[in-house]
VEXZA-195370 format. One line per field, with one value per atom (N, C-alpha, C): atom name; x, y, z. Coordinates in steps of 0.001 Angstrom, whole numbers, always signed. Layout:
BEGIN
a	(CA:...)
xx	(X:...)
yy	(Y:...)
zz	(Z:...)
***
This chain:
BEGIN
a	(N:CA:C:N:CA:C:N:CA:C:N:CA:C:N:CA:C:N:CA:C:N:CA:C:N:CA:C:N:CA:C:N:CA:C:N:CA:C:N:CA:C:N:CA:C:N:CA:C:N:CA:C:N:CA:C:N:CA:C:N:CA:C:N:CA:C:N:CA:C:N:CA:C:N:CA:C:N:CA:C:N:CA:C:N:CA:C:N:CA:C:N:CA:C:N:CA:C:N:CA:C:N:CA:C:N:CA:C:N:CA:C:N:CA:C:N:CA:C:N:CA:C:N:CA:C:N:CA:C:N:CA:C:N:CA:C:N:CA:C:N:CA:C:N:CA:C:N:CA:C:N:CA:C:N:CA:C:N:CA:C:N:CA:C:N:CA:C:N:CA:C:N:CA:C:N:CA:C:N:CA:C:N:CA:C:N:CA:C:N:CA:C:N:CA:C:N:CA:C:N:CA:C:N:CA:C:N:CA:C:N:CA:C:N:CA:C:N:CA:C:N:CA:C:N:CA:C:N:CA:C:N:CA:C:N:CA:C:N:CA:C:N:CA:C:N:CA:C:N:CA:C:N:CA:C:N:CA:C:N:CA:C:N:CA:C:N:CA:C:N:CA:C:N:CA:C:N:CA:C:N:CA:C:N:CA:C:N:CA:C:N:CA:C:N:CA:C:N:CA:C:N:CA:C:N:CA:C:N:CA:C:N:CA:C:N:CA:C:N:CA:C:N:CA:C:N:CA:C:N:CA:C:N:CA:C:N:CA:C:N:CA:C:N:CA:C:N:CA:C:N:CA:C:N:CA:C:N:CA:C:N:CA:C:N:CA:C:N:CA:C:N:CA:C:N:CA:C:N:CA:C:N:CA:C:N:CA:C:N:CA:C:N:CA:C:N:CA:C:N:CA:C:N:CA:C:N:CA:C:N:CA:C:N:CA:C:N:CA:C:N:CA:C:N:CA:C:N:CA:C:N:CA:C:N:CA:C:N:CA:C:N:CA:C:N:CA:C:N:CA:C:N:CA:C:N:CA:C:N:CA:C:N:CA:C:N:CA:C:N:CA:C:N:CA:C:N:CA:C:N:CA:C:N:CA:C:N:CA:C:N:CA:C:N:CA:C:N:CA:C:N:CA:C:N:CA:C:N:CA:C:N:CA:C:N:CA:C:N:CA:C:N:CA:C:N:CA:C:N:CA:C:N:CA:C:N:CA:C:N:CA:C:N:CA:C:N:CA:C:N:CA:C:N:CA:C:N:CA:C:N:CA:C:N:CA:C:N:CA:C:N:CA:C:N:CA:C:N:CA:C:N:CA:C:N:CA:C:N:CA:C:N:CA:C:N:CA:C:N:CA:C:N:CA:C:N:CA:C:N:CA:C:N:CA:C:N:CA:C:N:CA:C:N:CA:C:N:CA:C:N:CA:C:N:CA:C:N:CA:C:N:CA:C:N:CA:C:N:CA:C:N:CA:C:N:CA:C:N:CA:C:N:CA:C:N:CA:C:N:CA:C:N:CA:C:N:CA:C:N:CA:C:N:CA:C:N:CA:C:N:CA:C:N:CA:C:N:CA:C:N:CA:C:N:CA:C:N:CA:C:N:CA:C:N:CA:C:N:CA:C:N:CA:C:N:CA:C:N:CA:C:N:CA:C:N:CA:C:N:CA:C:N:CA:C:N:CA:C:N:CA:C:N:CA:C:N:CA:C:N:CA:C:N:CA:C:N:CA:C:N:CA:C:N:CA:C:N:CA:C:N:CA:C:N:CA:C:N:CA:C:N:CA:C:N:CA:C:N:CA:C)
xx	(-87411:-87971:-89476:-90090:-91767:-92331:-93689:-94376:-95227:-94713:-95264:-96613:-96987:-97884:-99357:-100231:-101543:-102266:-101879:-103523:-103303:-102288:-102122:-103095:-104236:-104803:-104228:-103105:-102632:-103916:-104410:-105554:-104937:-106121:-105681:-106119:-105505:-106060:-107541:-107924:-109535:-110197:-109764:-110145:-109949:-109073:-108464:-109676:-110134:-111106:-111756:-112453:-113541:-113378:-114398:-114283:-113037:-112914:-111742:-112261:-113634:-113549:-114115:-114656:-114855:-114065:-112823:-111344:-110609:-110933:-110296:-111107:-112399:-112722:-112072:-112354:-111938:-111146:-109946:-108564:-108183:-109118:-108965:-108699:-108021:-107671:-106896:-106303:-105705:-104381:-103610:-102357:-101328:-100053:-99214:-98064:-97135:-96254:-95487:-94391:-92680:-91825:-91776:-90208:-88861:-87908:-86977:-85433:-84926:-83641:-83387:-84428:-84569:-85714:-86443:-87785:-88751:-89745:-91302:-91791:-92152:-92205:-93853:-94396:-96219:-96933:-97502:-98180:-99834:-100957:-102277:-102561:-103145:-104072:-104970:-105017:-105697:-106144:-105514:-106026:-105803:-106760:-106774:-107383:-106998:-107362:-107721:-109001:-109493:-108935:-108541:-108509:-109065:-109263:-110102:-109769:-109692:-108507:-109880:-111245:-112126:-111553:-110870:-110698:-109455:-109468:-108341:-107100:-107439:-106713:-105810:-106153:-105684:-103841:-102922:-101657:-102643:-103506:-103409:-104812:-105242:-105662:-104519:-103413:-102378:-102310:-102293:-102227:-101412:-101572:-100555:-98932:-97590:-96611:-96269:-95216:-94170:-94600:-93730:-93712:-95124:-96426:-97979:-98500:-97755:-98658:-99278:-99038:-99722:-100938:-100879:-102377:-103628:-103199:-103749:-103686:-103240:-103334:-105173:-104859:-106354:-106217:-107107:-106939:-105898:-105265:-104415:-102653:-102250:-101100:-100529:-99184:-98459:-98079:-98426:-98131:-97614:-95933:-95455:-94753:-94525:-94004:-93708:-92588:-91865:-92719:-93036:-93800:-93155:-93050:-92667:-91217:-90740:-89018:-89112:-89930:-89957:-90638:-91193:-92020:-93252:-93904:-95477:-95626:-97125:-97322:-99482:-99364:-100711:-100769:-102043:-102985:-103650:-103543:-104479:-105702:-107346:-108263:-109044:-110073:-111407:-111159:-110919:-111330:-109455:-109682:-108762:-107808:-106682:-106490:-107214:-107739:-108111:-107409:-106981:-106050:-106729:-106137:-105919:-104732:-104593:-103058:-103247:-102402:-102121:-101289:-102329:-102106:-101047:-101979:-101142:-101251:-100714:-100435:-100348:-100660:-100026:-99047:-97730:-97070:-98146:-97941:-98508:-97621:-97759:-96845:-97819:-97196:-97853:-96649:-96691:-95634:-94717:-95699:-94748:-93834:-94312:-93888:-93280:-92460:-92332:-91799:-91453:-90031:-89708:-88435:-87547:-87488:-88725:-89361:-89447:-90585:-90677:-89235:-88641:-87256:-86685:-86653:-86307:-86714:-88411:-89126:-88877:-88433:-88224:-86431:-85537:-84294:-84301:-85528:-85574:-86358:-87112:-87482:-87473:-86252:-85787:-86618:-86521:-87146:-86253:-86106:-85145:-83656:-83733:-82594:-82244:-82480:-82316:-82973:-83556:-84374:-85379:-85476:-86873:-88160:-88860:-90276:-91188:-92352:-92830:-93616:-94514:-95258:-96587:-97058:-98366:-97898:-96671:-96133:-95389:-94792:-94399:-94332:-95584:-96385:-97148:-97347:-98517:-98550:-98349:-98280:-97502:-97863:-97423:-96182:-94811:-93834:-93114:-93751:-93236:-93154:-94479:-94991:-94139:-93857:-93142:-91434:-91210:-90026:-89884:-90652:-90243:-90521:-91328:-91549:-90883:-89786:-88403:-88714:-90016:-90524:-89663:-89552:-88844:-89497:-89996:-90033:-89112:-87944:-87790:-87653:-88236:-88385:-89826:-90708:-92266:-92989:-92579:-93987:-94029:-95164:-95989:-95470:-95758:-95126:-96378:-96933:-97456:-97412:-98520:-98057:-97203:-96568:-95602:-95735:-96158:-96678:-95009:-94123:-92877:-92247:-92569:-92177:-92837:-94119:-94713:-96251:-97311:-98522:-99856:-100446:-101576:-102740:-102077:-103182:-104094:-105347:-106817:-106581:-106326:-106108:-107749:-109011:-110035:-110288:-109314:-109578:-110529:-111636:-112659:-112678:-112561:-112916:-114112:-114456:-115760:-116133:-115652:-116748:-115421:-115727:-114998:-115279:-114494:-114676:-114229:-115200:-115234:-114800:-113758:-113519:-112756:-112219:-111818:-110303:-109858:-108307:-107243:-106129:-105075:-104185:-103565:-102493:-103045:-104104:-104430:-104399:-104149:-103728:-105165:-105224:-106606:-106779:-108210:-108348:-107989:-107858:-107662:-108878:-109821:-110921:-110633:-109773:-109158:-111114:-112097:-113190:-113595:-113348:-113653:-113701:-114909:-114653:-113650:-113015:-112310:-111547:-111077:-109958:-110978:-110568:-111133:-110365:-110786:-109974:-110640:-109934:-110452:-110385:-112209:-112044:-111493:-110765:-110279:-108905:-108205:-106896:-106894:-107750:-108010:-106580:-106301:-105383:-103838:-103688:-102261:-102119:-103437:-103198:-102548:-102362:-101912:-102207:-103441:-104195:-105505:-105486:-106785:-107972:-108714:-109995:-111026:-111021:-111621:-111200:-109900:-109124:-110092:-109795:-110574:-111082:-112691:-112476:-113477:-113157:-113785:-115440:-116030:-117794:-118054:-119047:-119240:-120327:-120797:-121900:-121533:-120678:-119944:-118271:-117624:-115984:-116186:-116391:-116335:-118069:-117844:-118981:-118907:-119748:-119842:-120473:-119458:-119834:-120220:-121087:-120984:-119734:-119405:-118388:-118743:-118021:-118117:-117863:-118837:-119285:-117935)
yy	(-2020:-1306:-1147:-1568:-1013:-2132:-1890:-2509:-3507:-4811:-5633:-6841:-6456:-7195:-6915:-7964:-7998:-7606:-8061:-7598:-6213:-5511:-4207:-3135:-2200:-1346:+123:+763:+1722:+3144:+3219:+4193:+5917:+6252:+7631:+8318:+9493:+10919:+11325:+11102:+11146:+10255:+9422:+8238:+9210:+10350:+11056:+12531:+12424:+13916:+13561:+13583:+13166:+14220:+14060:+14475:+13304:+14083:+13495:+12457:+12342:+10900:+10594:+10494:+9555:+9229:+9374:+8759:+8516:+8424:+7941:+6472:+6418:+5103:+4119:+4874:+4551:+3603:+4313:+3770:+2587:+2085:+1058:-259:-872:-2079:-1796:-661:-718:-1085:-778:-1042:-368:+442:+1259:+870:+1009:+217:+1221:+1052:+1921:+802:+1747:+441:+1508:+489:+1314:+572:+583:+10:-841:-1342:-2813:-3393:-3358:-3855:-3138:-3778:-3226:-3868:-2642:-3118:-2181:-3194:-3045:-2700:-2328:-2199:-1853:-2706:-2694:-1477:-561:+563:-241:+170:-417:+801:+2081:+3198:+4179:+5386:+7120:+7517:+8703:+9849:+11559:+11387:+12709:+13835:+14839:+16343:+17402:+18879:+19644:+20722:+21833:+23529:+24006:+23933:+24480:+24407:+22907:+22611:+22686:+22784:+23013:+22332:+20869:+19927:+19967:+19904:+20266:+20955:+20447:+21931:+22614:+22401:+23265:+24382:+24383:+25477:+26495:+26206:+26962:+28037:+28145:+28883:+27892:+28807:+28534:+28339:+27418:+27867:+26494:+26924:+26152:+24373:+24078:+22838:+22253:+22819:+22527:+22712:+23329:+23176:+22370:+20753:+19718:+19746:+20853:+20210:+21508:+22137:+22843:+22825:+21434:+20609:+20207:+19821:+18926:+17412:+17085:+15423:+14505:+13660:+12773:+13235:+14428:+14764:+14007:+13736:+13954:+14436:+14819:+15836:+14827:+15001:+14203:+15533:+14728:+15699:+15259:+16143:+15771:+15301:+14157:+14269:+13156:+13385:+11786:+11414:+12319:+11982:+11064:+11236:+10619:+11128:+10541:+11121:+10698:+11058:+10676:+10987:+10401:+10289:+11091:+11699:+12078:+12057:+12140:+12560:+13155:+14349:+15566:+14694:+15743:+15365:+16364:+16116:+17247:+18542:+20039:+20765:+21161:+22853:+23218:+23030:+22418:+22289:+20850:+20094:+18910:+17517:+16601:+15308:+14272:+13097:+12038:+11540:+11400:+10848:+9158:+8675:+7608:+7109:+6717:+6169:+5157:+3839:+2750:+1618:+526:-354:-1675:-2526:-4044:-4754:-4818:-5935:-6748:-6210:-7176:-8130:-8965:-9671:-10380:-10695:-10942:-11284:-11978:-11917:-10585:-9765:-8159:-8182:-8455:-8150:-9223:-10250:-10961:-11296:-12238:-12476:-11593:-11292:-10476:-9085:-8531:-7451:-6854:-7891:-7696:-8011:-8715:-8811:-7231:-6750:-5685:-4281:-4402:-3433:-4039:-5086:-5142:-4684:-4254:-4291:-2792:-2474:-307:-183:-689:-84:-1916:-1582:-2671:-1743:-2433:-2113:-1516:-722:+158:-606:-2236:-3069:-3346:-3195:-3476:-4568:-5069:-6714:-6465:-7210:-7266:-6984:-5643:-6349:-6753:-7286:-8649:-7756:-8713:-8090:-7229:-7318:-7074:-5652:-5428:-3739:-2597:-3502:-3334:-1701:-1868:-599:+230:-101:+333:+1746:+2379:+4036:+4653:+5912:+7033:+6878:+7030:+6859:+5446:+4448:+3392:+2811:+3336:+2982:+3415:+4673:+5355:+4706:+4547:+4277:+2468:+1865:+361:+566:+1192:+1484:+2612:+3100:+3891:+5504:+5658:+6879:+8460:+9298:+10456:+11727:+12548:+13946:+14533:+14540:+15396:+14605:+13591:+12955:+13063:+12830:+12600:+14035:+14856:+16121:+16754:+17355:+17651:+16850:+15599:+15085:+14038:+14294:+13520:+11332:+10946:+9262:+9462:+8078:+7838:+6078:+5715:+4198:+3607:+3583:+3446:+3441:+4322:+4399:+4259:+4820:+4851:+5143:+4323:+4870:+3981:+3498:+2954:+2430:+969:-144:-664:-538:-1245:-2921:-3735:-4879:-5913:-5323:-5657:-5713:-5557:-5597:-5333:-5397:-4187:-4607:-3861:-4238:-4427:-5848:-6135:-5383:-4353:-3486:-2473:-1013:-295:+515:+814:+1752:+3249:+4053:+5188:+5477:+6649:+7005:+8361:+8682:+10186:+9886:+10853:+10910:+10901:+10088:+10534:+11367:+12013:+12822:+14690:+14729:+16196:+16816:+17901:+18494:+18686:+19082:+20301:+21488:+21547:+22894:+22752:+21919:+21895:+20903:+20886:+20198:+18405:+18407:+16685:+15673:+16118:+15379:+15354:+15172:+15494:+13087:+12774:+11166:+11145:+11669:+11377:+10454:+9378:+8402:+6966:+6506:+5099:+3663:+2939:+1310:+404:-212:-1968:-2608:-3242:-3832:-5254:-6010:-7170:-7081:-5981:-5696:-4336:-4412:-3377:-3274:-4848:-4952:-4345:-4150:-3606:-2272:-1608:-92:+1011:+1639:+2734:+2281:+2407:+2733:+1437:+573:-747:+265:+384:+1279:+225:-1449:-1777:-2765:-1983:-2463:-2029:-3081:-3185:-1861:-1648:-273:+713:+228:+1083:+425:+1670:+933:+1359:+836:+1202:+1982:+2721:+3906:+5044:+5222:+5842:+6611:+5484:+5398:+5299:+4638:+4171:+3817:+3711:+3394:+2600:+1445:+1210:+1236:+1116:+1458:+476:+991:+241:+360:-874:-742:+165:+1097:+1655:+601:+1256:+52:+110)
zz	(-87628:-86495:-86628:-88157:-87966:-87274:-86878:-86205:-86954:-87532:-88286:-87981:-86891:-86165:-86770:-86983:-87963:-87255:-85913:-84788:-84442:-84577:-84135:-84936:-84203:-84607:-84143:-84394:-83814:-83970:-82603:-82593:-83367:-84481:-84737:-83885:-84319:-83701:-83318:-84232:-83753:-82886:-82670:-81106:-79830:-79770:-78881:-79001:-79736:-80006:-78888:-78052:-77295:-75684:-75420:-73695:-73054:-71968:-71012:-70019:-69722:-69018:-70063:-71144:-72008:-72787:-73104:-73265:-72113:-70751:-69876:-69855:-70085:-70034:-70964:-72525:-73491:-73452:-73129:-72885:-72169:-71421:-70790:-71399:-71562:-72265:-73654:-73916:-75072:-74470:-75597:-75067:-75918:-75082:-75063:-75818:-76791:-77725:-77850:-77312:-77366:-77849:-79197:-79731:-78953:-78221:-76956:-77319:-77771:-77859:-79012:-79727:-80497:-80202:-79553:-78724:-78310:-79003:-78790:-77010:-76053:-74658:-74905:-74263:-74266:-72785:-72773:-71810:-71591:-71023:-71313:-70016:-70954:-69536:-68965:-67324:-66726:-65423:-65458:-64763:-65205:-65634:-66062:-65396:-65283:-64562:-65641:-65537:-66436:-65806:-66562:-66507:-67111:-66883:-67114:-66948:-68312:-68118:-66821:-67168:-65478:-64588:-64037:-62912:-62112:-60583:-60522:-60202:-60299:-60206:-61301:-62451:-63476:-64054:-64753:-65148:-65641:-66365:-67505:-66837:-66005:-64853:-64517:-64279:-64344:-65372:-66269:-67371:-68762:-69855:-70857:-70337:-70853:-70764:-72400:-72397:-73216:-72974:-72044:-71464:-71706:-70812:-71196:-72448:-73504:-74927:-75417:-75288:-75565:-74969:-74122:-73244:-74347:-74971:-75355:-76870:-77534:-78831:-79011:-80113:-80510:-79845:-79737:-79136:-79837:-78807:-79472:-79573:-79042:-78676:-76978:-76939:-76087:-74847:-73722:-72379:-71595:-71423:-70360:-70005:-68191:-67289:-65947:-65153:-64531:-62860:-62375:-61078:-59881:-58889:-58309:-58317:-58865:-59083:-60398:-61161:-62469:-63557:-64626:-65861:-65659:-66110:-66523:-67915:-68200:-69809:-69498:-70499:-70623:-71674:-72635:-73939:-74052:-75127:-74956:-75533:-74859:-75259:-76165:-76182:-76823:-75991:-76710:-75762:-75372:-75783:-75004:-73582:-73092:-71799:-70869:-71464:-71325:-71485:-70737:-70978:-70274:-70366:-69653:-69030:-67728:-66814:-67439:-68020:-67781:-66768:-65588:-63683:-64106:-64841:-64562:-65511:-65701:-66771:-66100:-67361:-67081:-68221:-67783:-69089:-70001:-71145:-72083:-73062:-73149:-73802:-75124:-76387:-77207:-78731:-79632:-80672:-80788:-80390:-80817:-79793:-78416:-77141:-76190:-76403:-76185:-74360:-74574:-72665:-73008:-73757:-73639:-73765:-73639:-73951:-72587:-71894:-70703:-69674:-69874:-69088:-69102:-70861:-70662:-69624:-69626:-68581:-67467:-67117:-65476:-65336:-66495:-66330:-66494:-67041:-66827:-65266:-64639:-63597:-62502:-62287:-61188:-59450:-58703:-57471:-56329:-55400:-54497:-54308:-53989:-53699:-54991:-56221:-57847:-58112:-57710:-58017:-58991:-59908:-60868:-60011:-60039:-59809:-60496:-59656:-60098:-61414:-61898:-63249:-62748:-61797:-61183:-60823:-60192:-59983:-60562:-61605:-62418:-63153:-63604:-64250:-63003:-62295:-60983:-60285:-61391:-60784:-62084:-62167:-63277:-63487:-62675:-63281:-63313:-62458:-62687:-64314:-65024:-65967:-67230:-67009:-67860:-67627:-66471:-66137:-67015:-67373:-67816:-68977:-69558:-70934:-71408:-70989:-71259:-71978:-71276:-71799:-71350:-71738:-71542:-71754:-71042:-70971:-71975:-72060:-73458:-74366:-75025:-76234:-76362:-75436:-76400:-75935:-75263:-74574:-75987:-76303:-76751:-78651:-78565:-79728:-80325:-81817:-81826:-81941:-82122:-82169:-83067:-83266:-84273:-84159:-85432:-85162:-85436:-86049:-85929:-84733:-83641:-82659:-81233:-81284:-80019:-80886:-79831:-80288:-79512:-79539:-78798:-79193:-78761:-79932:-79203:-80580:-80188:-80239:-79756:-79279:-79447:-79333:-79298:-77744:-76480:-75165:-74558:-73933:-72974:-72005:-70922:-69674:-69251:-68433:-67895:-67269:-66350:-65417:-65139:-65208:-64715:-63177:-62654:-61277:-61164:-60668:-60921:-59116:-59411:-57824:-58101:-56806:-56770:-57182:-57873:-58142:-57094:-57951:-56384:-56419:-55273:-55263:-55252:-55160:-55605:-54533:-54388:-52868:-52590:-51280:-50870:-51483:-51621:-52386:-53632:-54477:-56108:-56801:-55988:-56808:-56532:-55323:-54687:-54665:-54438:-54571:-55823:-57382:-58230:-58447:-58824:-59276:-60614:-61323:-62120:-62795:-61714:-61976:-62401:-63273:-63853:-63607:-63397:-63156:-63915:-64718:-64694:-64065:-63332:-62164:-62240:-63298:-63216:-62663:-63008:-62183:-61298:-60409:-59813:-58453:-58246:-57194:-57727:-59074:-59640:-59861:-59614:-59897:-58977:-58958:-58084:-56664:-56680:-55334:-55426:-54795:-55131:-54186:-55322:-54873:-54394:-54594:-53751:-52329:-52129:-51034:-49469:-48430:-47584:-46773:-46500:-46004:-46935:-48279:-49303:-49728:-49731:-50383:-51151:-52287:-53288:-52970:-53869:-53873:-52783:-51909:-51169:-51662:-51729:-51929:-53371:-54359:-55488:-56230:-57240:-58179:-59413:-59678:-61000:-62019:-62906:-64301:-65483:-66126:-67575:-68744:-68931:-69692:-71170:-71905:-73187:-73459:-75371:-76473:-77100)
***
């Protein structure tokens, strides 16, 4: 079951110390490793969304409870939770009450992660009629993501990595240019204009929401960025 792969850099804890959009950028191009049945199923970040105990978009604006303790860990913990009729996955950051949403993913495939890896994530989150979807949608939103990579609310919330099991590898990946835009899903009145959410603009068309889908301008709608070193 360990993870015997040479290129694998499973990021520590302290990669996670940092401010929350500066581990939301971070994060971009690593990649996500759940050993789930017998099989290591991968997945490369390709959208986060920063959070902030200030703000009120935020759980952890809410107050302290049980369930949110991870959010109020040192960087590099666990916070999944129930949204969408599914799970989501977050990582605590720097800073009391601070995380990152992991939005969205892309199948990665690689010796660790093979076909049958990915056969497997399209056989955990099949599509409304049960059909495989394709690889591009795969991951393309918070619980889809969690849903193919067989993640669970009461197995990982407030739990730290576990390179045996789950954890998040430096791959050497970076994204050529990232895009900075407003988060999705935040009601009115909770800080919904806050730029928070990050993309890699090479798969910008697989994420949640394509921030440079027709309609949208940059320096207006969206902004770019320099990629972190």
């Amino acid at each position: 079951m360990s993870c015997s792969s040479r290129i694998d850099r499973p990021l520590p804890a302290s990669f996670f110390q940092r401010d929350a959009q500066c581990l939301a950028q971070a994060l971009l191009g690593k990649v996500i490793r759940h050993y789930h049945n017998g099989l290591w199923l991968s997945a490369r970040i390709i959208e986060t969304e920063a959070y902030y105990l200030a703000e009120k978009g935020s759980h952890a604006s809410l107050g302290y409870t049980e369930k949110r303790r991870a959010l109020f860990m040192d960087g590099g913990y666990i916070y999944m939770y129930y949204a969408r009729g599914g799970d989501s996955l977050n990582f605590s950051a720097a800073g009391p009450g601070n995380a990152v949403l992991i939005k969205s993913a892309y199948p990665w495939q690689d010796a660790l992660s093979d076909a049958q890896a990915l056969a497997r994530m399209q056989h955990n989150n099949p599509d409304r009629q049960g059909r495989a979807r394709s690889v591009e949608r795969l991951c393309a939103g918070q619980t889809l993501l969690c849903r193919a990579l067989g993640l669970k609310v009461s197995e990982w919330n407030a739990q730290p990595f576990d390179t045996q099991r789950l954890f998040v590898s430096d791959l050497g990946l970076r994204p050529r240019a990232i895009i900075q835009t407003q988060r999705l899903g935040i009601p009115p009145g909770r800080d919904e204009h806050l730029p928070y959410r990050f993309v890699d603009a090479d798969y910008a068309a697989c994420c949640t929401r394509n921030p440079l889908r027709r309609g949208q301008r940059a320096g207006q709608d969206y902004q770019w960025l320099e990629t972190p070193p």
